[in-house]
C-alpha positions as CSV (number, residue, x, y, z in Angstrom):
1,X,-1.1,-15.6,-5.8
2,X,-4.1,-16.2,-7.7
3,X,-4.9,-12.3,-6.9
4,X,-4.9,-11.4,-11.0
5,X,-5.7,-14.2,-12.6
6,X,-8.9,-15.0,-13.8
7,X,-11.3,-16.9,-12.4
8,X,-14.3,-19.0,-14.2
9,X,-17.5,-20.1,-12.6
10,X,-18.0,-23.6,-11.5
11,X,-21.8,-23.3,-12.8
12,X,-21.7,-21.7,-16.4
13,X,-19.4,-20.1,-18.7
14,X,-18.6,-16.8,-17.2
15,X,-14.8,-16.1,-16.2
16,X,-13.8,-13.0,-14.3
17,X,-11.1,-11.3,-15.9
18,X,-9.8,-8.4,-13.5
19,X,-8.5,-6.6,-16.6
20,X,-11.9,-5.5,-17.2
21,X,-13.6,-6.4,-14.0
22,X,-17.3,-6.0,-13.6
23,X,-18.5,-2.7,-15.2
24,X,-22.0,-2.9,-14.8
25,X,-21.8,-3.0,-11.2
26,X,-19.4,-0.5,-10.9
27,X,-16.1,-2.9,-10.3
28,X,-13.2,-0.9,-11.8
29,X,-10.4,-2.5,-14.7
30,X,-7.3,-4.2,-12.6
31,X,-10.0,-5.3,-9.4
32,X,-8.3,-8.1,-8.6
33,X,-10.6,-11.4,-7.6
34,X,-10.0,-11.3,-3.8
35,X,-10.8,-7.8,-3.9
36,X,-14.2,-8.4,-5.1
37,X,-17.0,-7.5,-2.5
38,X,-18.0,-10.7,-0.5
39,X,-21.4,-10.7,-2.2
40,X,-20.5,-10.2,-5.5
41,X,-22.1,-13.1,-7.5
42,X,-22.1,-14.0,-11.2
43,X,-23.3,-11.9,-13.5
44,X,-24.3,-14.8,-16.1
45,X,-26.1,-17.1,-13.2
46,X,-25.8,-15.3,-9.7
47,X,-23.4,-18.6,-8.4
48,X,-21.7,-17.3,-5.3
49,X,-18.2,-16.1,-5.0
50,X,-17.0,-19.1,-3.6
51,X,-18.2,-21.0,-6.5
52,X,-14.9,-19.6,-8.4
53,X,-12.0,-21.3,-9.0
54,X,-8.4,-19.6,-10.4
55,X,-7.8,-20.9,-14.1
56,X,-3.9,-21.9,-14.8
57,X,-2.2,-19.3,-16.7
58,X,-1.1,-20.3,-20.3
């Protein structure tokens, strides 16, 4: 369920938004979170994936 929503980092700002996913690593628009790649880390402070949670939808 929480598939394609976005996600924001426990340790700093960042939020993943699959919309745009992670171009500079090569993630493609509409990647949703559980499809990232298992060591995909933060691109603001390198926090681990598991250090995401899923933000409510408003």
């Amino acid at each position: 369920m929480s598939e394609m929503m976005n996600h924001r980092c426990m340790y700093c700002t960042f939020v993943y938004d699959p919309s745009f996913g992670d171009p500079e690593i090569g993630i493609p628009e509409n990647t949703s979170f559980d499809d990232l790649p298992e060591d995909w880390i933060c691109p603001e402070c390198g926090a681990n994936k598991d250090d995401f949670k899923p933000m409510a939808k408003i």
